[in-house]
Structures are given as C-alpha cells and as structure tokens.
C-alpha positions, 0 to 999 in steps of 0.5 A, a space after each residue: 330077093 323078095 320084091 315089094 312094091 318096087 324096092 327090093 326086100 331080102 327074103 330074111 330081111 325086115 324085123 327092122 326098118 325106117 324107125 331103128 332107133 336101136 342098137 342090140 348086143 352083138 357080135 360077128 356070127 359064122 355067117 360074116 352077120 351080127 347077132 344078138 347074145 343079150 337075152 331080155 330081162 322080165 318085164 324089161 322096155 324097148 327104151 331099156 333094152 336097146 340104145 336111142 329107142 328114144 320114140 314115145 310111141 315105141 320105148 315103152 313097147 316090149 323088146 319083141 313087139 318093138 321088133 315087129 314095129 320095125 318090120 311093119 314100117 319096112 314094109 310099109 315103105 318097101 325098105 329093108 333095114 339098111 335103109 336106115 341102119 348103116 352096114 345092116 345085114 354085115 357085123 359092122 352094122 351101125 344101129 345107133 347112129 341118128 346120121 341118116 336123116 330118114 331114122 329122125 323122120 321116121 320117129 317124128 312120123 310115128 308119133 304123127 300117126 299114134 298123134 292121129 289116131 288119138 285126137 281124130 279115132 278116140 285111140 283107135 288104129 285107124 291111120 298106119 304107116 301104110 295108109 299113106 306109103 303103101 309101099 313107097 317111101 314117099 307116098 303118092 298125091 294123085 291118082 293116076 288117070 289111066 288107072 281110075 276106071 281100071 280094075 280097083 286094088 286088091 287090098 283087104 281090110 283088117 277088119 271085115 264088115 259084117 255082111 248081112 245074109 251070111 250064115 252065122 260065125 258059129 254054123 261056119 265054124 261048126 262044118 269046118 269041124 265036121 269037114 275034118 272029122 267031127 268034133 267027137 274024133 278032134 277031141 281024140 287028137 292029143 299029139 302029132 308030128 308032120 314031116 315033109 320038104 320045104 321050098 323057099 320063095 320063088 325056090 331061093 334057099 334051097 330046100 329044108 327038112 320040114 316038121 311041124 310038132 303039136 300036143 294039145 292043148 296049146 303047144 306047137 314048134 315049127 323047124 326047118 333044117 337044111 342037112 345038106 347046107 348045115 352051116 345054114 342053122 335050123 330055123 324054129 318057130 316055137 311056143 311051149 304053152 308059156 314061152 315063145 322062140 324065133 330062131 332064124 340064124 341067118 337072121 341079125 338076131 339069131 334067136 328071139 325071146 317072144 314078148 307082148 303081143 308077138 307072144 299072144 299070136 304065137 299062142 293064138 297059132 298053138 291053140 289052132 294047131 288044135 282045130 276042135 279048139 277054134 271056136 273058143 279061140 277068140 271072144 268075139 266073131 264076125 262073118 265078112 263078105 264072100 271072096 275068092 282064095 285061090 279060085 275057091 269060093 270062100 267064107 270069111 270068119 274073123 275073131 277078135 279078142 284083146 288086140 288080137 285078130 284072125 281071119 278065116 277063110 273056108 271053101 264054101 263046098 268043102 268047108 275046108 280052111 284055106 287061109 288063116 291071117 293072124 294080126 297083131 297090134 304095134 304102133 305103126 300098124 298090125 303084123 300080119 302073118 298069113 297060112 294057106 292050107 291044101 291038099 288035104 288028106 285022112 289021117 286015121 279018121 281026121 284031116 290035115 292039110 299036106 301043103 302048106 304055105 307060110 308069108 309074113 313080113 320077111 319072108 315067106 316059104 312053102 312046105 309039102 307034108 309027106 307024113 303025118 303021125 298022130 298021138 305019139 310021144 314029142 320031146 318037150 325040147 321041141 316046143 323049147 327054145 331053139 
C-alpha cells in the first residue's frame, strides 16, 4: 500500500476519486475486478460516455482527461476510489449511486473552484483542490505553533519564477545535448530498445520485465511483464505517433483510450524519448531557481506550450537530466507525471540513463536497464494498443 498524507492509497488505485459521478461498461475480469469493455467513440464527452457525470465543470471533458480529474481529486484528499464509489476495486462496484454524501459534495466543490478561478484569475488555474486539502479530506484552518518557525514545506510551484542571473533556456538545453553526445550523434539515433527489471514501490509487486522501445520522431511504448506471475497481464504505456494506450490489467479499466490532454503528454513524452528534440518541444521557456534533486545541484528549465508543462532539471556539473515533470491541465488541478534518470552510460557514442524511476498519481515503480540497443528494427505492435 502506497501512503499518502496519512490515508492509505492502493499502489494501482487513483484514476478515480471524491467526484465519481461515473459508471462505465463492466464486467468481472480474472482477477475478481471490474473492467471497462466500452471502447470510446470520436469525439465523444465524459457526460456521453459514463452515467451521472452531471458536474458542468467535467461532462463536457474527454473520457480520458475526466479520468485524470478524478485522480487529481484523490490525491488531493488522500482518497482512493472507494472513498466514494461503493465496492470500488471488486465487480460489484457501484459507480453511479449519489448515496455517499461526499460524491455531491465533491461536484458542488468543484464547480467552486472552476467558480473561483473564473471571477477572481480571469480563468486562470490558480485554485485546485489541493490548495486547500493538501492531502487531507477536510483541509486544515490553522497553523500549528510548533511548526511555524520550523523548516517550511517542501512543495514546489507548478509554475516556476523566473530567476534573474540564470544562464538562459537555450545555453541549458544546449550542454544537456552535448553532455549526451552532441547534437550531430543525436541526429543519428533513429530507433532503439531498452531492456532491463523493474521493482514496484517499497518492492510490492514484485519484479517485471521492463522494456522501453522508441523510433524517431515521435513514437514510444513502455511495457512491463511478469513472466513468473502471468496472470498479472502486461502492463503498457504507448503512443504510436497518433494514438495512445494505457493498459494496466489489474486496474478497473484494463485498457485505456488516451484523449484530450492525456493524449498531448503522451505525445509530449514520445518527442523527448528523442532528446535532440527537446528544444523544440515547447513554445515557450523559462529558467526557475536552482534546487536540489537528490543531492545533485541542479538547473530548473520549464517549457510551456497549449496547457502543457514540463519541468526540467539538470545537474549543474554533468549537465545531465535527472528529472523531468510533465503536467497536464483538468479542472480539478494539473496531472502530473514525474521521471527520474541516473546512472548514465555510453551507448555506441550517446548516453542513455540505465536507472530509471517512474511516479504518477497511482502509483509508481523503478526499473534498471541492462541493455540497450540503438537503430534496430521495432515491430510497429509495440507502440500499438496493448
């Protein structure tokens, strides 16, 4: 179990949350769960595609980034989805019931905030659920007195200021480029395949086959199997220069169709799979303050660009990465989805990271690569759906 500000969270838990409002087309998986066996039409609305998304600041959200808004809200009040959703996490789940008092809340809640940021931030996101809950499901009034001269909380802004005396976006971007070989041997790097094991959080799960496959200029899929525990499916993350997958069988929706903003990141994380291709990525750039990742001294870059955000940090000496946030907006706050990268080695004249650690908002897990091999052939079923 994953612990969050206090209230327990299943490792494979959020994608749903406070709000609900929803109820999908289900039926009993192998695993005693419900999953989703309705695919989504083109173009068609969360208030379309599930029951009782009667919320105005969400029925009119694509299926997939409605999805992320329910993860955003649990995390933002330490819930999980049976919180909310009676028998959440078994086939007997209740997704449309308005029973629990907390579901008609939560919609009455949001549509404050969406309220709030409209009359008070011309439209601008600068109230989410967070702001108040951080984590808790009733937020706190006061400071406690034992805490106020302490140290202050580590909580980072989605958006960075800009720092004066920084070295500019651009210098940054450009010695991240050469520390990985230069921009004329990135050029070069059209395809490749990282292969290695991966650990699930605090080593729940147990291990899986971990594989990371990548052809230029915009496609990647992620998978993990367990060939020792087949009954756990092969979870995927993938996106095939057009279309994104989520499949995580274990989860209430086995497989998910990526849309709206989901569908951008996923997108936005294929194009940096590239790195030669990272100062195109966004429209716009800023440099933050300096921080610490993990004792290394790092510069923060973050590009922006329709929604979008991703925040960067490089070691100041190596000027390797080491962390990369990519945020996408709902109306209930940002998604965000963190990588950390180490242990970088040479591959054939360019370096690639062989740890890798990958946390979102339900879950998270490591990997360690053991191999890597560039400019070979990918089936195209790799960046397929699952």
């Amino acid at each position: 179990m994953m612990q969050f500000r206090g209230n327990k969270l299943p490792v494979f838990a959020a994608f749903t949350a406070a709000a609900g409002l929803m109820s999908l087309t289900l039926a009993p998986s192998a695993h005693g769960q419900a999953v989703n066996t309705k695919e989504v039409a083109k173009g068609e609305t969360s208030g379309h595609y599930y029951k009782n998304v009667t919320s105005a600041a969400l029925k009119d959200t694509t299926p997939s980034d409605f999805i992320a808004a329910m993860g955003v809200m649990t995390a933002a009040l330490g819930y999980d989805c049976s919180n909310c959703h009676p028998g959440a996490g078994t086939d007997t789940v209740d997704w449309v019931t308005d029973k629990d008092r907390k579901k008609v809340v939560a919609r009455k809640m949001l549509d404050m905030v969406v309220a709030i940021n409209k009359t008070h931030f011309a439209g601008v996101q600068q109230v989410t659920c967070f702001t108040c809950h951080h984590g808790l499901d009733l937020p706190t009034t006061s400071i406690q007195l034992d805490k106020l001269y302490g140290e202050p909380p580590d909580e980072k802004r989605d958006i960075v200021p800009v720092q004066a005396g920084e070295p500019p976006a651009a210098q940054i971007l450009d010695e991240y480029i050469t520390a990985l070989g230069g921009a004329a041997k990135l050029a070069t790097l059209k395809s490749y395949v990282a292969t290695g094991l991966s650990v699930g959080y605090e080593g729940a799960g147990g291990n899986g086959n971990f594989q990371i496959f990548a052809e230029a200029p915009a496609k990647r899929g992620v998978w993990i199997s367990f060939p020792e525990h087949p009954d756990r499916g092969t979870a995927a993350w993938t996106y095939d220069g057009t279309t994104g997958w989520i499949s995580q069988p274990r989860a209430y929706l086995g497989k998910l169709h990526l849309d709206g903003n989901d569908l951008a990141g996923a997108k936005l994380d294929s194009v940096l799979a590239f790195p030669g291709n990272i100062k195109t990525a966004f429209n716009t750039w800023r440099v933050g303050p300096e921080d610490v990742i993990h004792d290394h001294e790092v510069y923060v870059v973050q590009g922006s660009s329709n929604g979008l955000v991703g925040t960067f940090y490089f070691d100041k000496k190596t000027h390797l990465m080491v962390r990369y946030v990519r945020q996408t907006p709902t109306p209930a706050g940002r998604v965000s989805i963190q990588q950390d990268f180490d242990d970088y080695r040479e591959v054939q004249g360019i370096k690639f990271p062989f740890k890798y650690a990958f946390l979102w908002l339900d879950g998270r897990f490591s990997a360690e690569i053991k191999d890597v091999k560039i400019n070979v052939p990918v089936e195209a079923a790799k960046f397929g759906k699952p």
